[in-house]
N, CA, C and O of each residue as an XYZ file, in Angstrom:
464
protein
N     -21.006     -1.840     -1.580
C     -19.656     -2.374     -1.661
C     -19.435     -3.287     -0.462
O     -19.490     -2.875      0.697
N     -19.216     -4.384     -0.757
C     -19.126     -5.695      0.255
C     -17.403     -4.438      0.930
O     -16.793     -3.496      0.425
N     -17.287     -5.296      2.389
C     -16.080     -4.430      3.160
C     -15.021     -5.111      2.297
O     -15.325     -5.704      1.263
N     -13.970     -5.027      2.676
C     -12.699     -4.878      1.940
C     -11.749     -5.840      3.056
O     -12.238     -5.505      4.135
N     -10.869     -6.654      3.300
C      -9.942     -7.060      4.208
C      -8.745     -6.847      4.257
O      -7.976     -7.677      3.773
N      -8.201     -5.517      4.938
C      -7.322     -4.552      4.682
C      -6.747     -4.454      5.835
O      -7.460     -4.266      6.821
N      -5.354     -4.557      5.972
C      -4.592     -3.485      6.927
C      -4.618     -2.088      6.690
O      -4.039     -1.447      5.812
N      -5.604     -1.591      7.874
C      -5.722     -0.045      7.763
C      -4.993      0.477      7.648
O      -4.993      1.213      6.662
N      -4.077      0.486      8.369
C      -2.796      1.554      8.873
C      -2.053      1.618      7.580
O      -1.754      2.720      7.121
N      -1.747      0.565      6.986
C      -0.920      0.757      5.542
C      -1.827      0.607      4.415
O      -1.190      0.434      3.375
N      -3.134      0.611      4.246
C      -3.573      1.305      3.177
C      -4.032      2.368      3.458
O      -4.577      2.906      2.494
N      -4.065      3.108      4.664
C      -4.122      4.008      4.755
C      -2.918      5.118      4.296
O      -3.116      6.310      4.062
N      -1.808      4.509      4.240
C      -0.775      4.941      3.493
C      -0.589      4.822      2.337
O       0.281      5.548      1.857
N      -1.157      4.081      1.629
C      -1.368      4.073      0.037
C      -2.494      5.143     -0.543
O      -2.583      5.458     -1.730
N      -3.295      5.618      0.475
C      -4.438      6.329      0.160
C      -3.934      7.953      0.108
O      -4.313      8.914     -0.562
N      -2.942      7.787      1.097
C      -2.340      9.419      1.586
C      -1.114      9.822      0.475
O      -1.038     10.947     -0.020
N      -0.256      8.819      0.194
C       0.389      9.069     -0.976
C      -0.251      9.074     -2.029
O       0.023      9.890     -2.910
N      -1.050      8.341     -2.141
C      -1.575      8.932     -4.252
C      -2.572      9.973     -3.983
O      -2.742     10.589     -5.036
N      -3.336     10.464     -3.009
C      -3.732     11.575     -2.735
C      -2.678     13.088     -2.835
O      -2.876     14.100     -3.507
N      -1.778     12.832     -2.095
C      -1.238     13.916     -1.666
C      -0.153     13.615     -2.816
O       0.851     14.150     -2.345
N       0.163     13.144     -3.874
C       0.787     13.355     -4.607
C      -0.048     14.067     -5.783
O       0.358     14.936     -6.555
N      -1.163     13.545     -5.728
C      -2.362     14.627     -6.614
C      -2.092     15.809     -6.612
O      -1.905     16.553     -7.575
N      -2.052     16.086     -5.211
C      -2.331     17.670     -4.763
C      -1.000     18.281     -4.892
O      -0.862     19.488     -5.089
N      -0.034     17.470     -4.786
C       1.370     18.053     -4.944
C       1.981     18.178     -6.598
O       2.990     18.795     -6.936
N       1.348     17.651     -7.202
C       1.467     17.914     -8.248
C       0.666     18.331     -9.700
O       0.747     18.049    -10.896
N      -0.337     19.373     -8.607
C      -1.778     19.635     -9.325
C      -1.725     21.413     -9.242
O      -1.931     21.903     -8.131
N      -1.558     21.980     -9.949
C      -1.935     23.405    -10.107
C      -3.176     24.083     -9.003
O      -4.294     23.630     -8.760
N      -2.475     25.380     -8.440
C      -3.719     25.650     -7.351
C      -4.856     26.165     -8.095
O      -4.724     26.937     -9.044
N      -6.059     25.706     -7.633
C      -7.735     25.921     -8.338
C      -7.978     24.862     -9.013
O      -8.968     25.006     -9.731
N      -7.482     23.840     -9.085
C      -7.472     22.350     -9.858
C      -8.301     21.498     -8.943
O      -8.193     21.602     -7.721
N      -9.102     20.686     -9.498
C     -10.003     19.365     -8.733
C      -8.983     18.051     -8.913
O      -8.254     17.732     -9.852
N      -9.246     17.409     -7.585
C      -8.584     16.226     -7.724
C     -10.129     15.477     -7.261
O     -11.068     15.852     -6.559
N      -9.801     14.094     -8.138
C     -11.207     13.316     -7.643
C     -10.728     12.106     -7.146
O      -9.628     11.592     -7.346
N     -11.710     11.683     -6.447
C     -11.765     10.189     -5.626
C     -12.890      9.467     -5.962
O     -13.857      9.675     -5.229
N     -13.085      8.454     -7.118
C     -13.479      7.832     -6.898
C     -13.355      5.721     -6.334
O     -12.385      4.984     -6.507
N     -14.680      5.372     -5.703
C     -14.178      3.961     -5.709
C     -15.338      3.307     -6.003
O     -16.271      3.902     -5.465
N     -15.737      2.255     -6.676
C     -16.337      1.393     -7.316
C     -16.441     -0.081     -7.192
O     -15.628     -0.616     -6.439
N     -17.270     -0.796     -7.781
C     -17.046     -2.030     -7.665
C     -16.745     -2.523     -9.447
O     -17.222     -1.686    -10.213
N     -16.176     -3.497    -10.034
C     -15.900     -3.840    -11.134
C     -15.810     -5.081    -10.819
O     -14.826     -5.348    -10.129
N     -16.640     -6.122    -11.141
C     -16.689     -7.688    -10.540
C     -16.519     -8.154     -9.591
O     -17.447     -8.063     -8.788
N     -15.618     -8.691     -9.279
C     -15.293     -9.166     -7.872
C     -14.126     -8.486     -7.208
O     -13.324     -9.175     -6.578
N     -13.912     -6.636     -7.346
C     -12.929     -6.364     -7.229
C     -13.290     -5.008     -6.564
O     -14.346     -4.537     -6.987
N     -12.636     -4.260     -5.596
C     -12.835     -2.785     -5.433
C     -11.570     -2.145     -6.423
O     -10.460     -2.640     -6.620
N     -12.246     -0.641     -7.068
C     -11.251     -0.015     -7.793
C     -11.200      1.354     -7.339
O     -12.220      2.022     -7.167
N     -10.204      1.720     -7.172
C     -10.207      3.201     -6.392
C      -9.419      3.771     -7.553
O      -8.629      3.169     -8.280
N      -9.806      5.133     -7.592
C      -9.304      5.620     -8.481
C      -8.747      7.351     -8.304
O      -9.531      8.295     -8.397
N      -7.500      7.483     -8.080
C      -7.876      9.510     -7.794
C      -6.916      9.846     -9.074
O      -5.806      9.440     -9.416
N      -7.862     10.782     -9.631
C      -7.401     11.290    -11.281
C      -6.908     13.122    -10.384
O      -7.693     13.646     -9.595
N      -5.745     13.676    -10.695
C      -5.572     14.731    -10.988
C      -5.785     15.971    -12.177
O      -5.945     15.638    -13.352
N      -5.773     17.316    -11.805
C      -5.198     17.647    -13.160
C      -4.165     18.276    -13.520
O      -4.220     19.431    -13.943
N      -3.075     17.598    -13.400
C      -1.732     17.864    -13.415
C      -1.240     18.005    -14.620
O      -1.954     18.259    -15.590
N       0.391     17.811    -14.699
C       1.147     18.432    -15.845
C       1.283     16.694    -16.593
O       1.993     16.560    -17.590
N       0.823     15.932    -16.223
C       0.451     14.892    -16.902
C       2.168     13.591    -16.798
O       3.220     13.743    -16.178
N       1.899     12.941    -17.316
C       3.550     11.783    -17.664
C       3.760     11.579    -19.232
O       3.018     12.059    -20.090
N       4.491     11.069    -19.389
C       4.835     10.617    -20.846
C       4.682      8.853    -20.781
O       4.827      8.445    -19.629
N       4.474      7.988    -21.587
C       4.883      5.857    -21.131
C       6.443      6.034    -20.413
O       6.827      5.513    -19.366
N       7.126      6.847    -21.236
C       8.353      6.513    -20.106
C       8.298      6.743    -18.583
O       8.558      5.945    -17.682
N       7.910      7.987    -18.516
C       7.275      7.569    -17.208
C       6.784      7.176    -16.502
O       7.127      7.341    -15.332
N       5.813      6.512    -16.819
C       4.327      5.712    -16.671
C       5.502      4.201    -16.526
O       5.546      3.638    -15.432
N       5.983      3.909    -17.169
C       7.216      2.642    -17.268
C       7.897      2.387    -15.848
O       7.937      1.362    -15.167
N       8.540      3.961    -15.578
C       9.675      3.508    -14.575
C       9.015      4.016    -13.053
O       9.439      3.533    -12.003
N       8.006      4.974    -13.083
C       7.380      5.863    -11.975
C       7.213      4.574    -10.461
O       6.749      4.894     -9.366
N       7.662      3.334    -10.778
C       6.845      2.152     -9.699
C       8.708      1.549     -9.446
O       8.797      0.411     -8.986
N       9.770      2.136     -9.677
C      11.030      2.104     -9.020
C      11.642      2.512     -7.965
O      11.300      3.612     -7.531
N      12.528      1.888     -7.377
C      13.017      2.419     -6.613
C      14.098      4.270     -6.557
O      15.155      4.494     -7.146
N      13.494      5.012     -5.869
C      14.416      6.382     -6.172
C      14.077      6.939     -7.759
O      14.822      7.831     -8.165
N      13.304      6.598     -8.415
C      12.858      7.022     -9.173
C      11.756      8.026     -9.335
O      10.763      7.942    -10.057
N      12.071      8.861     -8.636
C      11.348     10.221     -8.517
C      11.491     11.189     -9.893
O      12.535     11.584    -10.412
N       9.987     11.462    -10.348
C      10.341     11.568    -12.035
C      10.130     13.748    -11.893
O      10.205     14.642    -12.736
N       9.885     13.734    -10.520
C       9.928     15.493    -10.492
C      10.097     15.146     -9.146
O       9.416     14.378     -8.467
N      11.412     16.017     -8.736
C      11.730     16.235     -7.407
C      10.989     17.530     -6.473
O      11.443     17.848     -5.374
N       9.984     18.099     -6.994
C       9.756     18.723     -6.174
C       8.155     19.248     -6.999
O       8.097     19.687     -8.147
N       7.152     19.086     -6.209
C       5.609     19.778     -6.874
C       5.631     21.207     -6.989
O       6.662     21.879     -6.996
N       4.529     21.626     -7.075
C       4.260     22.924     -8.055
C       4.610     24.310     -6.647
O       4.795     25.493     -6.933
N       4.624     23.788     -5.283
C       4.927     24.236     -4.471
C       6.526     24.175     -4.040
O       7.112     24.932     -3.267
N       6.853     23.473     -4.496
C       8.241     23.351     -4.358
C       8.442     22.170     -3.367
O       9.586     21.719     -3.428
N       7.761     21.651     -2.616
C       7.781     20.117     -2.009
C       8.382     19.406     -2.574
O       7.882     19.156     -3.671
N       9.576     18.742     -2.303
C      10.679     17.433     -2.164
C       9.808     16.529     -2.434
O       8.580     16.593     -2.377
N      10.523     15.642     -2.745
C       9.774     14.301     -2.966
C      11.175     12.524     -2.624
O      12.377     12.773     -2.715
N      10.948     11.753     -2.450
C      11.946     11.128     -2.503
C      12.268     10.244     -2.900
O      13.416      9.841     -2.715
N      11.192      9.460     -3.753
C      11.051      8.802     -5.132
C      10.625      7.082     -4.588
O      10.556      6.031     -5.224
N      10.426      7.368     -3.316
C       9.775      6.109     -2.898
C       8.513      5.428     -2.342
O       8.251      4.281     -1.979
N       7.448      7.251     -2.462
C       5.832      6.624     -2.059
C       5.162      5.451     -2.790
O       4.567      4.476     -2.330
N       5.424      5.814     -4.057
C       4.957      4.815     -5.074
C       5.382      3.574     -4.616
O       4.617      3.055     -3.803
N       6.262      3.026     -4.871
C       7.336      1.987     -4.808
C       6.033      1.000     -2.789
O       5.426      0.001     -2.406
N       6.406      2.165     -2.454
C       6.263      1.416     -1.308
C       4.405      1.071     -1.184
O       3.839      0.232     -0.483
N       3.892      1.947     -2.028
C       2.051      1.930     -2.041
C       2.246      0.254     -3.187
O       1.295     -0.519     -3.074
N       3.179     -0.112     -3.986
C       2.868     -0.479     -4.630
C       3.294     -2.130     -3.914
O       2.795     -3.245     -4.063
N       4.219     -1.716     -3.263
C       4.339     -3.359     -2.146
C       3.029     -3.563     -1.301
O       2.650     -4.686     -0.969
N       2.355     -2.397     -0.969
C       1.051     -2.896     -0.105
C       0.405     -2.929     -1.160
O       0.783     -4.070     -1.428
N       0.144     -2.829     -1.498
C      -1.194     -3.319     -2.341
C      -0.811     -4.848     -2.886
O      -1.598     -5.779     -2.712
N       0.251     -4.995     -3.446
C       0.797     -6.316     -4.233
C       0.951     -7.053     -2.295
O       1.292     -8.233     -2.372
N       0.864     -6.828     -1.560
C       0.770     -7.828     -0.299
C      -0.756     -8.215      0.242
O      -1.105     -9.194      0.901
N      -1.579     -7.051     -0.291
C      -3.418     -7.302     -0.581
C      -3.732     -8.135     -1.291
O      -4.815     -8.681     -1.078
N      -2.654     -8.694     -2.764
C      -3.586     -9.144     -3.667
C      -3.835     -8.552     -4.877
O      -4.370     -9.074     -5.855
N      -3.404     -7.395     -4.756
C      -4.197     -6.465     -5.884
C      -3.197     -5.874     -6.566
O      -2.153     -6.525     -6.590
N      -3.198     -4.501     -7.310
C      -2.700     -4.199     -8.286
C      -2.679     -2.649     -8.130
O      -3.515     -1.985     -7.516
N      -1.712     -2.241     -8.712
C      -1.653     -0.315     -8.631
C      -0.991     -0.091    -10.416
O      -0.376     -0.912    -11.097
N      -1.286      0.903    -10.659
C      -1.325      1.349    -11.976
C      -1.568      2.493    -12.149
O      -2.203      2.974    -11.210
N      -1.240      3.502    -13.329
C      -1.309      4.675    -13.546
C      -1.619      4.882    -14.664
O      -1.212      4.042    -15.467
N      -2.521      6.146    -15.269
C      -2.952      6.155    -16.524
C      -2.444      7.697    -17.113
O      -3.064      8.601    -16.552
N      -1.532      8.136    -18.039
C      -1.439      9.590    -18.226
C      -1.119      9.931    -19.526
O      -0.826      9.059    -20.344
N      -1.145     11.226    -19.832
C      -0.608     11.531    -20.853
C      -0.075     12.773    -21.043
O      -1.071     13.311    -20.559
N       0.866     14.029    -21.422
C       1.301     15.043    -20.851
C       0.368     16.111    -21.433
O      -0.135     16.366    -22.527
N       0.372     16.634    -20.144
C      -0.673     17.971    -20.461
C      -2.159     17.334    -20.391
O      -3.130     18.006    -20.739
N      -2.287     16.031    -19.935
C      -3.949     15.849    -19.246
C      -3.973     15.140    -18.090
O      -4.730     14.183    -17.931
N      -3.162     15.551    -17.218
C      -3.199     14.868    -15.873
C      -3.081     13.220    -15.514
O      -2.525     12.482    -16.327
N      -3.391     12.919    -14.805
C      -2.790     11.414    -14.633
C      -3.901     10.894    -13.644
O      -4.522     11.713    -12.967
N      -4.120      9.751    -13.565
C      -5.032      8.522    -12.485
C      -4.427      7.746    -12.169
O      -3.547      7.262    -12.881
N      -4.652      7.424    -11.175
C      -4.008      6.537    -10.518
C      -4.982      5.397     -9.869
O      -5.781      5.594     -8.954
N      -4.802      4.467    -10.377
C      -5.873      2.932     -9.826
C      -5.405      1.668     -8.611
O      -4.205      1.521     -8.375
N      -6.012      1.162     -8.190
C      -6.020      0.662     -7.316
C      -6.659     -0.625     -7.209
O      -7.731     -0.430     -6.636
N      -6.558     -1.500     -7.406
C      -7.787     -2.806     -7.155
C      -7.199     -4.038     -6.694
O      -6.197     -4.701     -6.959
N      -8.834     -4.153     -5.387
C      -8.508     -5.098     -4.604
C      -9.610     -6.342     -4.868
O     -10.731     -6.071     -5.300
N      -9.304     -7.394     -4.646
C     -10.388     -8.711     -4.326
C     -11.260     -8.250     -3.490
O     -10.807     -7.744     -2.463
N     -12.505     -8.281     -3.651
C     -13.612     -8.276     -2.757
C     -13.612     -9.415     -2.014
O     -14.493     -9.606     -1.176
């Protein structure tokens, strides 16, 4: 994988929110995965949970402002409806693109892709 030309510090914050929203909204004894890849001229990161999944409506509005579509994970952790929102300005200031893939009751992915 050719390097990447990234502000660490804030994709490092895009990495910690769709991570830790995995885990916050993933049943305990559940795998969350990380993968990242190359797909043309692009890096694609990808962390799939196995959570309680979204519905398109959600999948629709989940990239709004205050639009927190479960206020609190399987632990009871708050949420405040703006990690997304804000992972999704850094990345769209990279170049690239954020997206989500789900369906209810098979967990959800979450993608990532940047210009190589």
């Amino acid at each position: 994988m050719p390097a990447l030309l990234l502000d660490t510090g804030r994709f490092e914050q895009v990495l910690n929110n769709l991570i830790s929203n995995a885990v916050k909204f993933s049943p305990d004894g559940t795998t969350i995965q990380l993968w990242l890849r190359r797909q043309s001229d692009n890096a694609l990161i990808e962390v799939r949970d196995q959570g309680p999944g979204m519905s398109r409506n959600d999948l629709d509005r989940m990239f709004e402002p205050f639009r927190s579509l479960r206020r609190t994970g399987t632990a009871g952790e708050p949420g405040t409806g703006l990690g997304l929102v804000i992972a999704r300005r850094i990345v769209n200031a990279h170049g690239g693109r954020i997206w989500a893939e789900s369906s209810p009751g098979q967990g959800s992915s979450f993608f990532v892709q940047l210009p190589l």
